[in-house]
C-alpha positions as CSV (number, residue, x, y, z in Angstrom):
1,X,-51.9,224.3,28.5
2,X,-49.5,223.1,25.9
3,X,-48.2,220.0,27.0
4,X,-44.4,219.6,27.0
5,X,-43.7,217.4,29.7
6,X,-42.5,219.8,31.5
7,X,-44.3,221.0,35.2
8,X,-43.3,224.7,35.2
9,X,-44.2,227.7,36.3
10,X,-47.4,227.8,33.6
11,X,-48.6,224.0,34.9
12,X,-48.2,225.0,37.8
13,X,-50.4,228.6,37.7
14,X,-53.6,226.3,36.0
15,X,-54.1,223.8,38.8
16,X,-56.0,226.5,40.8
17,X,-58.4,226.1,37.8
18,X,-58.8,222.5,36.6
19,X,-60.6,219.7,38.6
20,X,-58.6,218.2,41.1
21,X,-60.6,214.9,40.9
22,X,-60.5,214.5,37.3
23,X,-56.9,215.2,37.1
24,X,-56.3,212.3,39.6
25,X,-58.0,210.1,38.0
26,X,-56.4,211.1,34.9
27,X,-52.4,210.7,36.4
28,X,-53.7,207.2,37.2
29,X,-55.2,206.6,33.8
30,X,-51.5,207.4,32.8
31,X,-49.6,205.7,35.7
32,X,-51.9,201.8,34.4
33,X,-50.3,203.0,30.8
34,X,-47.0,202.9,32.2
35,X,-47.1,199.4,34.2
36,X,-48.3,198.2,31.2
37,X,-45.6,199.7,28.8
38,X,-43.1,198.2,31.2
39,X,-44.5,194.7,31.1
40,X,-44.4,194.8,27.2
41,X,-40.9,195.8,27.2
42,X,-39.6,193.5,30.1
43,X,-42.3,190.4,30.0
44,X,-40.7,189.1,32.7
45,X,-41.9,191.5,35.1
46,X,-45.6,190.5,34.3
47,X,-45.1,188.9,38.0
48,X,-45.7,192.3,39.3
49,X,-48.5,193.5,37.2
50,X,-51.4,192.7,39.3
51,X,-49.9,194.2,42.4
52,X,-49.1,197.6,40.7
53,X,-52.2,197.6,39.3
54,X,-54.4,196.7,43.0
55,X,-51.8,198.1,45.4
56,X,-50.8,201.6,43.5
57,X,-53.3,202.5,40.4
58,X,-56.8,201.0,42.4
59,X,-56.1,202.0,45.4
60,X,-55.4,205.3,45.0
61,X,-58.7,205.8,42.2
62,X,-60.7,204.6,46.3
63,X,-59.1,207.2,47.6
64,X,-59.9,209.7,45.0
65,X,-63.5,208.4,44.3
């Protein structure tokens, strides 16, 4: 698929096909990128790092793993 950010009807037709696992774990890969894009632009909200990091990214790699 040619990514365009977009989750259309063509995203949506190749999920029957990919591995649901790996593509889990590969939204979280993403979501930890994020957390930590938002920390670098707004330092002060390093406070909450740790917490997105155990309470949303980790915990939901358990449930997937």
């Amino acid at each position: 698929i040619h990514e365009d950010g977009i989750i259309g009807n063509v995203t949506l037709a190749a999920l029957p096909h990919l591995d649901g696992r790996k593509l889990a774990l590969m939204v979280l890969a993403e979501r930890a990128v994020l957390y930590a894009r938002i920390v670098v632009a707004h330092p002060e909200k390093i406070k909450y790092l740790v917490g997105w990091m155990e309470n949303r990214v980790a915990a939901l790699i358990r449930e997937v793993a």
